[in-house]
GUMI-141845 format. One record per residue: x, y, z of N, C-alpha, C in turn. Coordinates in steps of 0.05 Angstrom, whole numbers, plus 32768, in hexadecimal, padded with zeros to 4 digits. Example, Ala and Ser with C-alpha at 12.3 -4.5 7.8 and 13.67 -1.06 7.14 Angstrom:
// GUMI-141845
81087F8E809C80F67FA6809C81087FBE809C;81017FD3808E81117FEB808F81028001809D;
//
This chain:
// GUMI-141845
890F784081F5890178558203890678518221;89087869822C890F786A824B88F478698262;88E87856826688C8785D827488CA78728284;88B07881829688B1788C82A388B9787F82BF;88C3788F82D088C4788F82F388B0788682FE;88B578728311889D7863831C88A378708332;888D788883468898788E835C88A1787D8374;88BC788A837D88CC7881839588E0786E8385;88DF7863836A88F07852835B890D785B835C;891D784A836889417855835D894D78518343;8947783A8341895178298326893D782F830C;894E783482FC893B783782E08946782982D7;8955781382D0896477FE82C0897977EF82CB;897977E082C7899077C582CE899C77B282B0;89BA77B182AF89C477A882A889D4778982B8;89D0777582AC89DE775F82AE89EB7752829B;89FC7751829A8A17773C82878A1E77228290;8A24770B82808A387707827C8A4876FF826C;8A6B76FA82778A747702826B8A9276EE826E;8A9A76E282608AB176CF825C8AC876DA8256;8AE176C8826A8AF876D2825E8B0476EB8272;8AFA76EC82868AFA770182908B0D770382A8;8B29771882AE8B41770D82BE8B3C772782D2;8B45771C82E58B45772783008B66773B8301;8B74773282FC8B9B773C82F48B9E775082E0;8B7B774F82D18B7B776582B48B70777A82BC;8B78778E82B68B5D77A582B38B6277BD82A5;8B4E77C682A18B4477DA828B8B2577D7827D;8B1F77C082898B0877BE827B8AED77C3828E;8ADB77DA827C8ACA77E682848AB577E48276;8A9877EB82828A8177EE82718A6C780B8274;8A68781F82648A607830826F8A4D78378260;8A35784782698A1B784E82638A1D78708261;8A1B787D82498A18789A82418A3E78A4825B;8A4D789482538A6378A4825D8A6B78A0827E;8A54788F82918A5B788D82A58A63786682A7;8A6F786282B48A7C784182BC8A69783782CB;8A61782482C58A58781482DC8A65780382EC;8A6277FE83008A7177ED83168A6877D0831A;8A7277BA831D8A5A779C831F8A5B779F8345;8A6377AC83518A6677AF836E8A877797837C;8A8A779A83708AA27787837A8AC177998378;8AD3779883988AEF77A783928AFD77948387;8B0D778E83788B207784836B8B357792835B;8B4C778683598B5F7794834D8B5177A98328;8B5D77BD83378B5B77DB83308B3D77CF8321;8B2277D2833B8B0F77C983308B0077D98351;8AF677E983588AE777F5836B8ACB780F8366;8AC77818837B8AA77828836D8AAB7838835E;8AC27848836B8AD0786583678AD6785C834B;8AEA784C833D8AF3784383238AF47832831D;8ADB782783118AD7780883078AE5780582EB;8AFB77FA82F28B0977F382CB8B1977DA82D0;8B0A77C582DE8B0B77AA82D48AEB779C82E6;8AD9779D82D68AC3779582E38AC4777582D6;8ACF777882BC8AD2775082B98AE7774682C7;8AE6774282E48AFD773A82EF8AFA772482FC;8AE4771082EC8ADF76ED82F68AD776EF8317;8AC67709831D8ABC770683388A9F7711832C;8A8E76FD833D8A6E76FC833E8A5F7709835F;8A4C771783598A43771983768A24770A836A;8A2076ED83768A1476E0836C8A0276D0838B;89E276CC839389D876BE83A089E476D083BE;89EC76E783C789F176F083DF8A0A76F683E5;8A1E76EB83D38A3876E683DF8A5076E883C0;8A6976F383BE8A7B76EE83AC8A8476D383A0;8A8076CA83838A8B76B7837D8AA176B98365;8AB976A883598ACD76AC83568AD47699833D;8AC9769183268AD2767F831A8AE2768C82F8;8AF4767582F88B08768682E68AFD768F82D2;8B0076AE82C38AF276BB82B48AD676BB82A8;8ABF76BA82C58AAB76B782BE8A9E76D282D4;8A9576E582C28A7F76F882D18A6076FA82D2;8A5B76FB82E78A3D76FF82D88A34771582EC;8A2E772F82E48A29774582ED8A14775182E6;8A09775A82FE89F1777A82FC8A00778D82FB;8A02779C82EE8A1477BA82F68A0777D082F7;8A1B77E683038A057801830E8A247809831A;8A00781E83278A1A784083358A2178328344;8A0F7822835D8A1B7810837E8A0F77FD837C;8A0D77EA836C89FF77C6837489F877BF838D;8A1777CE83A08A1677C783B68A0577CE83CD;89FF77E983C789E377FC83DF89CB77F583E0;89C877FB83F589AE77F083FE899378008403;8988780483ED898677EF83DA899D77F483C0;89A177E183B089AD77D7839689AA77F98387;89C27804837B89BB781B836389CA78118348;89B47805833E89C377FC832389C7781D8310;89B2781982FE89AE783282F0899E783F82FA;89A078508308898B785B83178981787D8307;896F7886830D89617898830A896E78AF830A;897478B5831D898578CF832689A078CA8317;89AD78B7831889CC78B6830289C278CC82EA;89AD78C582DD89B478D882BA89B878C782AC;89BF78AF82B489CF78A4829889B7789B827E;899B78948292898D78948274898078B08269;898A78C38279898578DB826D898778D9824A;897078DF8241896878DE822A896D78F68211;89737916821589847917820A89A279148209;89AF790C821989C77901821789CE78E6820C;89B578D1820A89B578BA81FC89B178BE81E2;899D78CF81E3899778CA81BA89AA78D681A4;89BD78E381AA89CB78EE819C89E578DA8198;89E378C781AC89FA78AE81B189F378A1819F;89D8789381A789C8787E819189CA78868179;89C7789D817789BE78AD815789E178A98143;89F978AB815A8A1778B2814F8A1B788D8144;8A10787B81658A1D785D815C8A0B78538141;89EC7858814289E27856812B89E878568101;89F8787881098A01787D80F78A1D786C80F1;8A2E786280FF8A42785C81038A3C783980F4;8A26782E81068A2B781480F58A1E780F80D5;8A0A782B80D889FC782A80B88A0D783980A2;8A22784E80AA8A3C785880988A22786D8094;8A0F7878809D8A017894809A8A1778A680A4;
//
């Protein structure tokens, strides 16, 4: 269930991962919520706001500052991590827009039960 709006609230949800194995030289790999990408806020090869499709790219924005260890991520993601303040999943995106979710839930549902 999607709670209600706490007024003046941006964020209605936050996602954090992590996530092993993860190459900076690779990309294609994305995570997206009802069809939109999320970003972990970091540019990296073919990895920026505009087109995040390598967000496992063994870069952390961790304690204030970027850290770098071989295939290890650990991410909040969203529309801009980076703005100030932070827009993970925010409100205004849609993405937990709720009829556009339940018909998702309802398809992956069916999908792992063979309904």
């Amino acid at each position: 269930m999607v709670p209600q709006q706490i007024q003046g609230e941006v964020n209605s949800a936050k996602l954090t991962c992590f996530v092993t194995e993860g190459d900076n030289q690779l990309s294609g790999d994305y995570i997206s919520m009802n069809g939109t990408k999320l970003w972990d806020g970091t540019n990296t090869t073919s990895n920026s706001k505009s087109s995040p499709n390598n967000v496992w790219n063994a870069t952390s924005y961790l304690s204030g500052g970027y850290s770098m260890y071989d295939g290890v991520d650990i991410d909040t993601l969203g529309i801009d991590p980076m703005a100030n303040p932070p827009q993970y999943i925010t409100w205004a995106s849609g993405i937990l827009d709720l009829e556009t979710l339940l018909p998702a839930s309802t398809y992956i549902l069916n999908k792992i039960t063979g309904s």
